[in-house]
N, C-alpha and C positions, 0 to 999 in steps of 0.2 A: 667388669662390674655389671650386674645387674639392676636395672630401674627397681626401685622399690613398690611403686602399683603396678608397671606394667609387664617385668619380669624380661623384659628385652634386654640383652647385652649390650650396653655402653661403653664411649671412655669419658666421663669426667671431665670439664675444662677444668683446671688445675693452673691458681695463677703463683704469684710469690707471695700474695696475701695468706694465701694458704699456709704457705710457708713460715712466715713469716711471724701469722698470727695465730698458728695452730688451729687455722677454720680445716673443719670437714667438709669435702668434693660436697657438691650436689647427690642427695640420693639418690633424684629424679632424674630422666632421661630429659631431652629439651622439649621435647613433644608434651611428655605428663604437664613438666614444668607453666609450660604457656598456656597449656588449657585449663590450668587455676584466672579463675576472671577476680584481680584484685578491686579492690573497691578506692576507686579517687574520686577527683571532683566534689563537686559543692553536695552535701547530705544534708536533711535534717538532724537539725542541733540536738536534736532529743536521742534518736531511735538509731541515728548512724545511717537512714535509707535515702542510696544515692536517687539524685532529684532526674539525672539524666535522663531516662526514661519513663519518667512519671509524667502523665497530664497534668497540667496545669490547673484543674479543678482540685485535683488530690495534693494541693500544696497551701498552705494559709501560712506567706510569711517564710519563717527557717523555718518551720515546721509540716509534716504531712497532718493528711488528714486523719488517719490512727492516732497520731501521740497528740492530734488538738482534742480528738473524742476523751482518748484519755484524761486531758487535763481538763476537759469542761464534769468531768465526773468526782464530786467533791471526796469518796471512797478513796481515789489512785491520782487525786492529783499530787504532783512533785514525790509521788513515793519511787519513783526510779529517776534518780536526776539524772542519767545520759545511759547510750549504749554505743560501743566501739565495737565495728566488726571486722575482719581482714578482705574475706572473699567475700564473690555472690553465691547464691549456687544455684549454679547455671549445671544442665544437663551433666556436663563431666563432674562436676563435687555430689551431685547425687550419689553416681558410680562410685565416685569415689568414696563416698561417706557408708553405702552399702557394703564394701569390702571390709571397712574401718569397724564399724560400730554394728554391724547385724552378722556378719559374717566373722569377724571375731581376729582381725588381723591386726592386732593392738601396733604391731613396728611402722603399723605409717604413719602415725602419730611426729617421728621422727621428721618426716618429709616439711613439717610445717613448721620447725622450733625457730629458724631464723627470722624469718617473718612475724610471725606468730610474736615474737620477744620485741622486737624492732617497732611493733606496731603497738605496743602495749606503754611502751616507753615515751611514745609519742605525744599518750594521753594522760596516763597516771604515771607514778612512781612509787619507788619503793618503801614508801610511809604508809599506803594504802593496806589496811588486810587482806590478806587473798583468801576467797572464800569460794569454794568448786559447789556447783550445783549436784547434791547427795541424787544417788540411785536410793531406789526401796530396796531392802536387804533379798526379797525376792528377784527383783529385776537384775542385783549387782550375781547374785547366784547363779542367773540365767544367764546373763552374756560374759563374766569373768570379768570384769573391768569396769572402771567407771570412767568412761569419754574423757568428763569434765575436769578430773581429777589429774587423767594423762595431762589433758594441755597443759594445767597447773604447772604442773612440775616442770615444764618447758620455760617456767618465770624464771626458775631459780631461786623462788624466797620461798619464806615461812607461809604454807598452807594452815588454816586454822578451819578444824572440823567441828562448825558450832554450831550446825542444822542437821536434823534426821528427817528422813521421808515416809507418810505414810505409801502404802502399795495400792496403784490403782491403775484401769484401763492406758496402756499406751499411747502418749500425747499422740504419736505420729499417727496414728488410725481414726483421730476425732477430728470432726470437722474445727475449722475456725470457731463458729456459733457456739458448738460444746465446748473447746480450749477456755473460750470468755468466761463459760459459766461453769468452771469446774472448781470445786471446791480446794480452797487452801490445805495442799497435803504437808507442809513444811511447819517443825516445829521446834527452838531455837534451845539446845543442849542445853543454857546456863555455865557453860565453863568458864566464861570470863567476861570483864563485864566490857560492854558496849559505847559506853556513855563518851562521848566527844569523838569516837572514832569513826573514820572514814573506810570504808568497804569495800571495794570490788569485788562481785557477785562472776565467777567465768563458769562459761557453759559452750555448751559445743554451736548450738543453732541460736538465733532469736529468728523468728516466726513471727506470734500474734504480739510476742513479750508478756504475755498471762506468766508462765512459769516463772519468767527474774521478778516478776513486780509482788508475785506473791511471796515469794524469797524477801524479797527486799521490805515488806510489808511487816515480814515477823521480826528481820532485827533492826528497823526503822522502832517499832515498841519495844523492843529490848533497850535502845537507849542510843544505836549508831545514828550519827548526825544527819550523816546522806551516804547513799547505797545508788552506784553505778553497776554495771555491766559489761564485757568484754566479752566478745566470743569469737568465734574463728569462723562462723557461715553467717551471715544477712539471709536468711530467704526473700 
């Protein structure tokens, strides 16, 4: 068997669980596997950003000092009530998110469903809508895929496609400064209606959280109660 990033021959630890429970081997070799830096310890209550490493200036309370800016801003306060992330991304998930999502290797997607599901479970449930952070129909044209939409699928529930994107400059090439001040490209179908319902918003990264909060912004006025976040990278 071949690792699925690194393409090295493996054998799989293989226990009776497997067996048992009809789990599938590791795709990953133990090497790929470890150099994923999962996210524990104590985080801010808001944003999911572990405190570990942080200054002590960059902390007020359970919270950093990004999601306090956010809240002291009448605009985005409580419009993203939490974000849940799996990894960091440290030097390896960079690599690895380049293979994935620029480079167009959609099967590694696989490498993350266990976690990915486990850690999803932990925070919400299956009453929540699951709602994938849309591509612009130009950007899903150009890379074949939409990131946010693979992990989805990795829930096992009912996806609901009830935001479209305008097409603009790629978040990942904008500074922080321009991320804050980019205009709301997300705008909400009307397929169904909102009103008392609870949301999680999944996407691949949270970075500045500009892009969930402006997501979570449009079906916050369509009429959903509260609009969280899950994604599978912390920057």
């Amino acid at each position: 068997m071949n690792c699925l990033i690194c393409h090295t021959p493996y054998n799989p630890m293989v226990s009776w669980r497997h067996f048992l429970t009809l789990d599938k081997a590791d795709c990953l070799c133990s090497k790929c596997r470890n150099a994923l830096m999962r996210i524990n310890g104590e985080i801010c209550d808001m944003c999911g950003r572990p405190f570990a490493d942080l200054e002590p200036s960059h902390r007020q309370g359970r919270l950093c000092m990004d999601c306090v800016r956010w809240q002291e801003d009448d605009e985005w306060k409580d419009v993203l009530t939490k974000n849940r992330s799996v990894y960091m991304y440290n030097e390896w998930m960079k690599e690895v998110v380049a293979l994935w999502k620029f480079r167009g290797d959609y099967a590694i997607v696989e490498a993350f469903q266990e976690e990915f599901r486990r850690e999803f479970y932990r925070h919400f449930d299956h009453t929540f809508l699951i709602v994938s952070i849309p591509l612009s129909d130009e950007r899903l044209y150009e890379r074949g895929f939409n990131q946010a939409k693979a992990l989805a699928v990795l829930l096992a529930l009912p996806i609901h496609d009830i935001l479209t994107r305008h097409h603009l400059e790629k978040q990942s090439k904008k500074s922080r400064r321009e991320r804050l001040q980019t205009e709301n490209v997300f705008q909400f179908s009307g397929k169904m209606p909102l009103q008392d319902k609870h949301i999680v918003l999944i996407d691949d990264i949270y970075t500045t959280g500009t892009t969930l909060r402006h997501a979570a912004k449009v079906l916050r006025q369509a009429g959903a109660i509260d609009v969280s976040s899950f994604t599978l990278i912390r920057s």
